[in-house]
N, C-alpha and C positions, 0 to 999 in steps of 0.2 A: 354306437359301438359298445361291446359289452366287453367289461373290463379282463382281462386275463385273470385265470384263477392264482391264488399264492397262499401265505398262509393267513390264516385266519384272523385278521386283526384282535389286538385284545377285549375282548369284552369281557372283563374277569366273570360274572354271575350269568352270564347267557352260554348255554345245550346249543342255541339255535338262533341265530340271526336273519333275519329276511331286507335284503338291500333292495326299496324301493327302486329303481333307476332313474325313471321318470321324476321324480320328486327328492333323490337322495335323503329320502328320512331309513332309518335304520331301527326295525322293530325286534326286541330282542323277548325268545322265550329261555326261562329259566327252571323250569319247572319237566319232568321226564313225564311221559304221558301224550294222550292225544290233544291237538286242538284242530276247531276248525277253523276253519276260511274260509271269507264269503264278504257280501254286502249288507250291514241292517237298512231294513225300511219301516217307514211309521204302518204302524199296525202288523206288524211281522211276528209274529206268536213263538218262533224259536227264532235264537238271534246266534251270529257266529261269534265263536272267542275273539277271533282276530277280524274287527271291522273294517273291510278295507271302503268303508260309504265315502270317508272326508278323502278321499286319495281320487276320487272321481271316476271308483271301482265300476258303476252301471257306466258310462260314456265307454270303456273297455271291454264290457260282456261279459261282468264277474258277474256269478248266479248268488241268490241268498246266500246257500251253503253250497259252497264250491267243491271245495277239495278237505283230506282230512291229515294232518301231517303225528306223524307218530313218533317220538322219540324216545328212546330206551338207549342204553349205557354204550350198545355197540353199532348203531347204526340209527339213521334216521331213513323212514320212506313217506309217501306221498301217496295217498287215494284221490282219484278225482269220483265224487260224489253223483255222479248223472250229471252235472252243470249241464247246461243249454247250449255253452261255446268250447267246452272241454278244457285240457292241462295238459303242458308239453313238458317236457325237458332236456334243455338243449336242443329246444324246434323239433323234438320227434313226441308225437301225439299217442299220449298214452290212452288205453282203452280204459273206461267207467268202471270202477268197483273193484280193480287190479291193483294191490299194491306193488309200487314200485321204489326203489329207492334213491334217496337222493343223497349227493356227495359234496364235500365243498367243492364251490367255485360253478356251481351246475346254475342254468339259467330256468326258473321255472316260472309260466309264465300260464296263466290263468286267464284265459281267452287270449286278449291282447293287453294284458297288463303283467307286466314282464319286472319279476324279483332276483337277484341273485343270493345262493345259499352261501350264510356264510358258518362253517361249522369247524370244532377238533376232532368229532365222533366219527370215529372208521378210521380216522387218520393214523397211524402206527408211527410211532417216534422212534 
């Protein structure tokens, strides 16, 4: 089950959190900018910022370079990169090359390996 959205636990220095499910590890970007997502493999000539290899990203259909997430002061979105098994959010399958945006609490899930976002960006206090 995927946990109800709330508010954003603290992570004082982290834009942008990504909640493993499957593994509950919590990977935090801190930095405004894009990164990508994907899987490294040996002999793989571009490599993604966020590796998801140790998380057992291929056995799920993560591609190399999956997806590209973009963070800036007032929102965060998500590109899916051509991957091979696509990128959802909240189970509705976005189309290749379309940015879209992501909100806390949104389930975004990269073939079958499935993160939840954890962010304050867009949130109005």
């Amino acid at each position: 089950t995927v946990p109800e959205p709330g508010p954003a636990p603290s992570f004082p220095n982290a834009l942008l959190t990504l909640h493993m499910i499957s593994k509950d590890v919590f990977l935090h970007i801190e930095e405004y900018g894009e990164v990508i997502i994907g899987r490294g493999s040996e002999g793989q000539s571009m490599v993604p910022d966020i590796d998801l290899h140790p998380y057992q990203a291929f056995d799920s259909g993560v591609s190399r370079l999956h997806a590209a997430i973009t963070i800036d002061p007032d929102r965060v979105m998500v590109v899916d990169l051509g991957s091979s098994n696509g990128t959802s959010i909240n189970g509705i399958k976005i189309p290749p090359n379309e940015p879209h945006a992501l909100n806390n609490g949104d389930l975004l899930s990269l073939s079958k390996f499935k993160m939840v976002i954890i962010t304050n960006i867009g949130i109005s206090v």
